[in-house]
DRENMARBA-408689 format. One record per atom (N, C-alpha, C, O, CB): residue number from 1; residue in three letters; atom name; x, y, z. Coordinates in steps of 0.001 Angstrom, whole numbers, plus 500000, padded with zeros to 6 digits. Each point is the difference from the previous one (the first is absolute). Glycine has a CB too. Example, Ala and Ser with C-alpha at 12.3 -4.5 7.8 and 13.67 -1.06 7.14 Angstrom:
<pts>
PT    k    r   a    east   north      up
PT    1  ALA   N  513190  494310  507800
PT    1  ALA  CA  499110  501190  500000
PT    1  ALA   C  500900  501200  500000
PT    1  ALA   O  501036  499981  500665
PT    1  ALA  CB  497072  498846  500581
PT    2  SER   N  501542  502223  498034
PT    2  SER  CA  500820  501190  500060
PT    2  SER   C  499230  501090  500730
PT    2  SER   O  500509  501108  500169
PT    2  SER  CB  500675  498264  497686
</pts>
This chain:
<pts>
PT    k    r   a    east   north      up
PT    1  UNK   N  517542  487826  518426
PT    1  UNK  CA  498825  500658  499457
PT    1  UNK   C  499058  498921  499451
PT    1  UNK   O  500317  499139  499179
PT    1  UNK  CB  501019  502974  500258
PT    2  UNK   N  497282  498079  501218
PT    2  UNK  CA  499342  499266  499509
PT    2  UNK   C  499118  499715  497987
PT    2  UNK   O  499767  500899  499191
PT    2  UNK  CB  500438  499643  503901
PT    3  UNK   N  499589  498257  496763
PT    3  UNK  CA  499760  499987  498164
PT    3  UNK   C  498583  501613  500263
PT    3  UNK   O  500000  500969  499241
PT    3  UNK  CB  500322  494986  499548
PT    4  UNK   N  498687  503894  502398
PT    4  UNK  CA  499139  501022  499772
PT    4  UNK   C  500758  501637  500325
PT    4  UNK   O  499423  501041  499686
PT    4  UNK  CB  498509  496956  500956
PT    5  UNK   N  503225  501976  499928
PT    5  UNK  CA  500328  501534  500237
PT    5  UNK   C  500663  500415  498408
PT    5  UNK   O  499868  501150  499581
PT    5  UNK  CB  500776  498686  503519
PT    6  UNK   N  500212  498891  495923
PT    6  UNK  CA  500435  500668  498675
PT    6  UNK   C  499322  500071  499601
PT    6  UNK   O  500329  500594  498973
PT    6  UNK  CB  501064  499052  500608
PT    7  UNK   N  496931  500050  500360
PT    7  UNK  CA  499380  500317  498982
PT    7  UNK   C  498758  500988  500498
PT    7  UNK   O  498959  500047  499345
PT    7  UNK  CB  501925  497694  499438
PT    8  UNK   N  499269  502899  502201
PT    8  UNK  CA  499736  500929  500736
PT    8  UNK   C  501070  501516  499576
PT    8  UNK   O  499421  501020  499625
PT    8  UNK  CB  499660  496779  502259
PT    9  UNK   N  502270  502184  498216
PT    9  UNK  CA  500712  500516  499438
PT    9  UNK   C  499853  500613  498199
PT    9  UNK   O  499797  501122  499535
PT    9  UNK  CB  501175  497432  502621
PT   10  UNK   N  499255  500042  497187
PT   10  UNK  CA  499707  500226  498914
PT   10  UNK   C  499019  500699  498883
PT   10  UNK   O  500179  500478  498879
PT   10  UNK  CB  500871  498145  502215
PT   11  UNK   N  497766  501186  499821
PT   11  UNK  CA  498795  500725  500005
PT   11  UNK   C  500160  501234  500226
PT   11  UNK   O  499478  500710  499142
PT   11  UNK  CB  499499  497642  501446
PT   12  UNK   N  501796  502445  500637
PT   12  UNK  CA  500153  501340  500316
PT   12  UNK   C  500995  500572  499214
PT   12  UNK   O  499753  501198  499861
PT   12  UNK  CB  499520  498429  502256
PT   13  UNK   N  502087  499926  497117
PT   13  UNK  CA  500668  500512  499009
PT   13  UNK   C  499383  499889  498782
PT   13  UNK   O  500532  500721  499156
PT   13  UNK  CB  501226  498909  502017
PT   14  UNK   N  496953  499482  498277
PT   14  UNK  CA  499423  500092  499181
PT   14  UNK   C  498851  501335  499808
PT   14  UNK   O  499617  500572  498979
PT   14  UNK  CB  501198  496939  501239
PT   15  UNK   N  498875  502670  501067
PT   15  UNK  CA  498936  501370  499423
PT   15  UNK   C  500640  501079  500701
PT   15  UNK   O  499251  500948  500235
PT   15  UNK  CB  498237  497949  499539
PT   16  UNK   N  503925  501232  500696
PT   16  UNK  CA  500852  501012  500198
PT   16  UNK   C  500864  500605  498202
PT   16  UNK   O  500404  501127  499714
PT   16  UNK  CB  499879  497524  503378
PT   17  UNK   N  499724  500023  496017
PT   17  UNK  CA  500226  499775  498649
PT   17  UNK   C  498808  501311  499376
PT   17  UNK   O  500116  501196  499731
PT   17  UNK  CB  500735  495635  500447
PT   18  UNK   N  497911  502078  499783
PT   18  UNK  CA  498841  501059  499429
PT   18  UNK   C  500263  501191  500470
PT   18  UNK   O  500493  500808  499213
PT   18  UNK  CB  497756  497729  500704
PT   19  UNK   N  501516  501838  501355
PT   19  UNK  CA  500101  501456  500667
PT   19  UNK   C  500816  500565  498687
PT   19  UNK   O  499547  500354  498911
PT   19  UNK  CB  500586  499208  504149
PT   20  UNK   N  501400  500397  497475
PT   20  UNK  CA  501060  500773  499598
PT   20  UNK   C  499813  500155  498303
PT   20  UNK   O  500385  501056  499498
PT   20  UNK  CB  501233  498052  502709
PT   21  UNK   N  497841  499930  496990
PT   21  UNK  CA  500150  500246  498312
PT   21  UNK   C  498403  500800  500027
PT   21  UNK   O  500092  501084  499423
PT   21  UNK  CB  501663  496255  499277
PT   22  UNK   N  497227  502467  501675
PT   22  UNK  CA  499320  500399  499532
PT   22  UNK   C  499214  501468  500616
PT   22  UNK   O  499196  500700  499384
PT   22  UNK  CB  501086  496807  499801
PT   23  UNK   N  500136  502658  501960
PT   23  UNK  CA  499967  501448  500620
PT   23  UNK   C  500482  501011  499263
PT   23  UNK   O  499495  501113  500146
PT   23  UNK  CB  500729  497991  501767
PT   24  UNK   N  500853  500696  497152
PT   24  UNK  CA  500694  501052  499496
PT   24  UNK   C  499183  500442  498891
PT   24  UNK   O  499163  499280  499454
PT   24  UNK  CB  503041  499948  501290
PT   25  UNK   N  498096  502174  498875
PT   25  UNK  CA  499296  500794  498726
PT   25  UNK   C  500089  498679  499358
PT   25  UNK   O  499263  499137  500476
PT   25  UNK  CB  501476  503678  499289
PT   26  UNK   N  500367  496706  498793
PT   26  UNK  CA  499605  499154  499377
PT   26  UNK   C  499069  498593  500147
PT   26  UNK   O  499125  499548  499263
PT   26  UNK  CB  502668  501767  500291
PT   27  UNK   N  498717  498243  501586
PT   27  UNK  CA  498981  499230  500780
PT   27  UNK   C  498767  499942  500033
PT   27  UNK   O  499297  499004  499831
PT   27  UNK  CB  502013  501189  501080
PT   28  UNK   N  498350  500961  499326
PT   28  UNK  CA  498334  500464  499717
PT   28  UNK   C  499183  500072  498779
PT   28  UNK   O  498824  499883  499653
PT   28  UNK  CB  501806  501321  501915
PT   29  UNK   N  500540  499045  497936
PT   29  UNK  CA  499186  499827  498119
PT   29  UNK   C  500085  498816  500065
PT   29  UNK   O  498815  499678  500084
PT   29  UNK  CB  501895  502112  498177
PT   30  UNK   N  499993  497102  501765
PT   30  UNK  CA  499771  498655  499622
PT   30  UNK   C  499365  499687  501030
PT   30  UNK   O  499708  498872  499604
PT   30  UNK  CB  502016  500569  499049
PT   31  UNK   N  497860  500608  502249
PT   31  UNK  CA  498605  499641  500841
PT   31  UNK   C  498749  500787  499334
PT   31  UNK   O  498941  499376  499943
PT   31  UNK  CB  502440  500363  502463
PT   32  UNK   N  498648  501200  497233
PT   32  UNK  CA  498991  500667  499207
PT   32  UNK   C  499534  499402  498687
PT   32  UNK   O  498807  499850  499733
PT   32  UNK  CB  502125  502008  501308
PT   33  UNK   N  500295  497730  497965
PT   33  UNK  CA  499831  499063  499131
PT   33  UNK   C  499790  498676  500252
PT   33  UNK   O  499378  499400  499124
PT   33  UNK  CB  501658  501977  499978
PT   34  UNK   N  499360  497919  501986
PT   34  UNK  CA  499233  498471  500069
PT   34  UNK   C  498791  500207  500435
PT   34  UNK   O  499162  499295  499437
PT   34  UNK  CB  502662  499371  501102
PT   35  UNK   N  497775  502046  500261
PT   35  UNK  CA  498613  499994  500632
PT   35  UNK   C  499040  500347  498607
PT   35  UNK   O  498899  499461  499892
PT   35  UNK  CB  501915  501480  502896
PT   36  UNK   N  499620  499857  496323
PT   36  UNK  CA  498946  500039  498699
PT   36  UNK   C  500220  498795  499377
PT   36  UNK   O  498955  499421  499706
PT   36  UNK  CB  501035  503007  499781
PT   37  UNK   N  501271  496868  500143
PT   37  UNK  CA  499757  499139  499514
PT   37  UNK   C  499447  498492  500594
PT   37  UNK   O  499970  498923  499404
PT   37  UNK  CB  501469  502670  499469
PT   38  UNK   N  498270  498628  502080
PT   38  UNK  CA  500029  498730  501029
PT   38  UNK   C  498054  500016  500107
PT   38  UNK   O  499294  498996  499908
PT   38  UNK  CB  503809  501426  501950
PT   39  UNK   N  496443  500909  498339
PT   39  UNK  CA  498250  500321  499890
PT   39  UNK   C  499961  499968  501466
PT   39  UNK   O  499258  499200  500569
PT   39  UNK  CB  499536  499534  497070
PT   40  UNK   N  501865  501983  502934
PT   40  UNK  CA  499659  500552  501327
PT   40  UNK   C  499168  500667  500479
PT   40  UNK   O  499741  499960  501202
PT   40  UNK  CB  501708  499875  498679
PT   41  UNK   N  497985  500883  499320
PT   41  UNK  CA  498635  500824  499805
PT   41  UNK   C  498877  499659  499136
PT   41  UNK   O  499023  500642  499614
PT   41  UNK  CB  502385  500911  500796
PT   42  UNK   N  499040  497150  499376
PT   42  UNK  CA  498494  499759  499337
PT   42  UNK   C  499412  498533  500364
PT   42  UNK   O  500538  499366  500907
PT   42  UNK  CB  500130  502210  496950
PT   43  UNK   N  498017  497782  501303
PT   43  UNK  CA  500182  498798  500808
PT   43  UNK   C  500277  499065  499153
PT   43  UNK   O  499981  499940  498771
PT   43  UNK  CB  498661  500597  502898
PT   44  UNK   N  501650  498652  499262
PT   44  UNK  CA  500553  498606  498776
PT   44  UNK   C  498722  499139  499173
PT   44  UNK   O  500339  499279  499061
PT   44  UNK  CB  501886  500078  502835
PT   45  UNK   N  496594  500718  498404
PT   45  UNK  CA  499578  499035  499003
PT   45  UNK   C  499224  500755  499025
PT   45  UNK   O  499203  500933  499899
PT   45  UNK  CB  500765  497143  501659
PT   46  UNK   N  500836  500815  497602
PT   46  UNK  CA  499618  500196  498764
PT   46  UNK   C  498378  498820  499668
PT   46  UNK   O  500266  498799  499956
PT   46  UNK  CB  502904  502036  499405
PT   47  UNK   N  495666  499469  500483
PT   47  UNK  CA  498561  499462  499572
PT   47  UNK   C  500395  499042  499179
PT   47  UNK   O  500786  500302  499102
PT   47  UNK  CB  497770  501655  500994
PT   48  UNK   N  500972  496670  500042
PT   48  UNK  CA  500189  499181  499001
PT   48  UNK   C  501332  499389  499866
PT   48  UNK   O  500120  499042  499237
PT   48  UNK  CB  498226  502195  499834
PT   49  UNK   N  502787  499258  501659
PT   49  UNK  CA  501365  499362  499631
PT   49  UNK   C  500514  499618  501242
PT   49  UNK   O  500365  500828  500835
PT   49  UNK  CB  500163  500497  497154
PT   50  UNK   N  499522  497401  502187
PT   50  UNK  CA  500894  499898  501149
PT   50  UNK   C  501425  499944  500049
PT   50  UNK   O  500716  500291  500958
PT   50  UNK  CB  497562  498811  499564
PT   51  UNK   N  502226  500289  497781
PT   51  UNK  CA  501243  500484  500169
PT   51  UNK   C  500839  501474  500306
PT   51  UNK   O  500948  500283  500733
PT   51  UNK  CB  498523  497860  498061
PT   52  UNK   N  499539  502762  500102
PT   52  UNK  CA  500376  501389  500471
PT   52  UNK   C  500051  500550  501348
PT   52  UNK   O  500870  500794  500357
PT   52  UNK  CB  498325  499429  497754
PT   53  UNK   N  499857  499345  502640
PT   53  UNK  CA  499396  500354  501421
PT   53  UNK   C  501808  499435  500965
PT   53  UNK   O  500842  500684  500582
PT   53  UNK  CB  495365  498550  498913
PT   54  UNK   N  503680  498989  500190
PT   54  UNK  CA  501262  499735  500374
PT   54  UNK   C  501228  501120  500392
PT   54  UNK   O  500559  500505  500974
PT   54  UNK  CB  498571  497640  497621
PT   55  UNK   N  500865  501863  499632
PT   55  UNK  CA  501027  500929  499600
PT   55  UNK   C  500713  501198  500624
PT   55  UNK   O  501153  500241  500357
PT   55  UNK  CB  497715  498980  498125
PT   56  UNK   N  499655  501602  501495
PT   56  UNK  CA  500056  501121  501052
PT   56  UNK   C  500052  499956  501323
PT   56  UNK   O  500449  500835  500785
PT   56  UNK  CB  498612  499881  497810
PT   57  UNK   N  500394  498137  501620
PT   57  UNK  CA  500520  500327  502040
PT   57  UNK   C  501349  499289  500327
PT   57  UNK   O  500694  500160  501005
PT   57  UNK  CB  496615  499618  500122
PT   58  UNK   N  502864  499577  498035
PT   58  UNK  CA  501705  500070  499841
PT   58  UNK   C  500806  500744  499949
PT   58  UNK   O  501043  499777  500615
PT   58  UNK  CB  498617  499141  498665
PT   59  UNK   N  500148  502491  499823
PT   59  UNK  CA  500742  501079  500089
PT   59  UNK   C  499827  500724  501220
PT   59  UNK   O  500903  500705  500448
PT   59  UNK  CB  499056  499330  497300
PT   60  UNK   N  498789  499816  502889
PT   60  UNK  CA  499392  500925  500958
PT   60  UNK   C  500802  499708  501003
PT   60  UNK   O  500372  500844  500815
PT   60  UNK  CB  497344  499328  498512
PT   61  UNK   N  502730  498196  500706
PT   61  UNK  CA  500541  499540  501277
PT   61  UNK   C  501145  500497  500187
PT   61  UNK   O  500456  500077  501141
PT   61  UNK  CB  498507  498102  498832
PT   62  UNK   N  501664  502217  499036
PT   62  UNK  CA  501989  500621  499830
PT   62  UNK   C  499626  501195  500728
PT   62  UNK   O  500439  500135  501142
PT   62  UNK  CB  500886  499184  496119
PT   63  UNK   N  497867  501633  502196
PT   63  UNK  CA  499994  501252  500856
PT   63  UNK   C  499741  500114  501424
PT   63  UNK   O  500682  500749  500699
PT   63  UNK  CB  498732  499910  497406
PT   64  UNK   N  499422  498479  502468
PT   64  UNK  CA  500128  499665  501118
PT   64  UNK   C  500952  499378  501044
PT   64  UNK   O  500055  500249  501204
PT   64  UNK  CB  498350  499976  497682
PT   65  UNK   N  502363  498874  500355
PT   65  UNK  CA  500867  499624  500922
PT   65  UNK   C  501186  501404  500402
PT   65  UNK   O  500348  500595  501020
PT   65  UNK  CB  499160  496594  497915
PT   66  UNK   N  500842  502871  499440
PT   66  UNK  CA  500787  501556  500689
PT   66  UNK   C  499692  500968  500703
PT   66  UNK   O  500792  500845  500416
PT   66  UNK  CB  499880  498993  498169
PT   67  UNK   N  498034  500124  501632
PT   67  UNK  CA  499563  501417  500553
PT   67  UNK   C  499917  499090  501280
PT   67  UNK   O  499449  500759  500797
PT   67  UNK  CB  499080  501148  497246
PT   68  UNK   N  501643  497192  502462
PT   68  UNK  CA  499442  499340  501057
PT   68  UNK   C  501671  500450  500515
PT   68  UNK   O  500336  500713  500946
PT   68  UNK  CB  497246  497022  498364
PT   69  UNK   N  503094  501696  499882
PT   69  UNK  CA  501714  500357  500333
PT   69  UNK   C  499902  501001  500379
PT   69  UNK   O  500028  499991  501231
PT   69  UNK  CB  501211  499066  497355
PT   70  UNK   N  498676  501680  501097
PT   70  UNK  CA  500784  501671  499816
PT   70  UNK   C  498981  500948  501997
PT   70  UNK   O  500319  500942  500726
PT   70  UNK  CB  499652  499348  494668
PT   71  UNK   N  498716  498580  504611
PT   71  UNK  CA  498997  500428  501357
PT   71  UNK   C  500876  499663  501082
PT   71  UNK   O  500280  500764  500924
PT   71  UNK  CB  497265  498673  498200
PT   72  UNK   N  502970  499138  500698
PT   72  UNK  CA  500597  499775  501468
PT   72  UNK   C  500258  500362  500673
PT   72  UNK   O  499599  501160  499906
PT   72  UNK  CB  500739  498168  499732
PT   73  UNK   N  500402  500509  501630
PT   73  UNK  CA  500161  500647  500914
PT   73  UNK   C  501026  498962  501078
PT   73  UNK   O  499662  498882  500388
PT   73  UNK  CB  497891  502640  498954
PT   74  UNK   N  503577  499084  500955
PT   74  UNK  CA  500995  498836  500800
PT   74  UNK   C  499515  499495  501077
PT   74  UNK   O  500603  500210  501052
PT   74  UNK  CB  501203  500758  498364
PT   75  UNK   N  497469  498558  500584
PT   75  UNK  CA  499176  499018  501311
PT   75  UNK   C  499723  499044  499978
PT   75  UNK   O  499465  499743  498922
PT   75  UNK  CB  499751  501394  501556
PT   76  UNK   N  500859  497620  500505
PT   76  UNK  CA  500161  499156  500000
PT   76  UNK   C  499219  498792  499256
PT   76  UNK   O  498819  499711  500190
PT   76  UNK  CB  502110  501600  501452
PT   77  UNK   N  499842  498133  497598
PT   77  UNK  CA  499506  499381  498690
PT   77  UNK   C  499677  498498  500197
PT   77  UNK   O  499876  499354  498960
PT   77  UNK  CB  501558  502305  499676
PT   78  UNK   N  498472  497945  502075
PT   78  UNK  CA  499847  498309  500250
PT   78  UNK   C  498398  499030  499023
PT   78  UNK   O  499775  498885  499529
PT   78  UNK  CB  501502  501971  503611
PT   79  UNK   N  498039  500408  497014
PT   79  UNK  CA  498554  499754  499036
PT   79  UNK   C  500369  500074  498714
PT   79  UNK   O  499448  499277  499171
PT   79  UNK  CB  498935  501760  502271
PT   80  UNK   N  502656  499893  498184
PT   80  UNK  CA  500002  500442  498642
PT   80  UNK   C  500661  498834  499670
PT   80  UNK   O  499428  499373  499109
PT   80  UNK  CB  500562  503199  500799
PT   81  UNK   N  501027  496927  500513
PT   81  UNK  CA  501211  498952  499967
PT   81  UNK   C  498477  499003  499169
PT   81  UNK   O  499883  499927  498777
PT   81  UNK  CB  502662  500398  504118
PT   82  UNK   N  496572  499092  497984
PT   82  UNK  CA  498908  498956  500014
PT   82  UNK   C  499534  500107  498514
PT   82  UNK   O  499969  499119  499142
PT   82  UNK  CB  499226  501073  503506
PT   83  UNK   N  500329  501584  497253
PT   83  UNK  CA  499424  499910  498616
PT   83  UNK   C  500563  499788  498542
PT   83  UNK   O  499453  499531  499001
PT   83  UNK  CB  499447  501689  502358
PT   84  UNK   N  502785  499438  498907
PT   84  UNK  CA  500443  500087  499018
PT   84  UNK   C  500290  498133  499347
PT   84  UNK   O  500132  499669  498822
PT   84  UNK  CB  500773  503254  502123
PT   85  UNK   N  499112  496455  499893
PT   85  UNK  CA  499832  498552  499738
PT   85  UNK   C  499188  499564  499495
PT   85  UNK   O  500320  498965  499416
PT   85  UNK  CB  500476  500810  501856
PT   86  UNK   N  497623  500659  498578
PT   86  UNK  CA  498690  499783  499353
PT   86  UNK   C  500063  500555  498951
PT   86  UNK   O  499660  499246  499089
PT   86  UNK  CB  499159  500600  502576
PT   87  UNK   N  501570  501534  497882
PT   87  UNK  CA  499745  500635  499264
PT   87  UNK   C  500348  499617  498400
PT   87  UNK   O  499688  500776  499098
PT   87  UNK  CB  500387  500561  503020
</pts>
């Protein structure tokens, strides 16, 4: 097995992970609760502060990535493999 097929793999038991915890009733409340606490619905900058501004699209970024998890779809990942290396 190639170093890009385990981490091709790893990637697909990772948002097979998200799926399974956060699909469920309880699941959903704590996706319901990070996304408020994270400002998923609102925008991140804050006028005048760049640390705050920082701040907030930092949180913004947690919700996104999970929700990016939870979109996937088992298909062939060789790009994703690329990004998750940048990211």
């Amino acid at each position: 097995m190639t170093e890009q097929q385990k981490q091709i793999d790893e990637i697909q038991l990772t948002n097979a992970a998200y799926k399974d915890v956060l699909r469920s009733e309880a699941g959903q409340r704590i996706l319901e609760d990070l996304s408020a606490f994270c400002g998923e619905n609102a925008n991140p900058y804050v006028e005048g502060s760049f640390d705050r501004t920082a701040q907030k699209c930092g949180k913004l970024s947690v919700i996104l990535h999970i929700r990016k998890r939870l979109s996937s779809e088992d298909k062939p990942l060789q790009s994703t493999v690329k990004n998750e290396r940048t990211e």
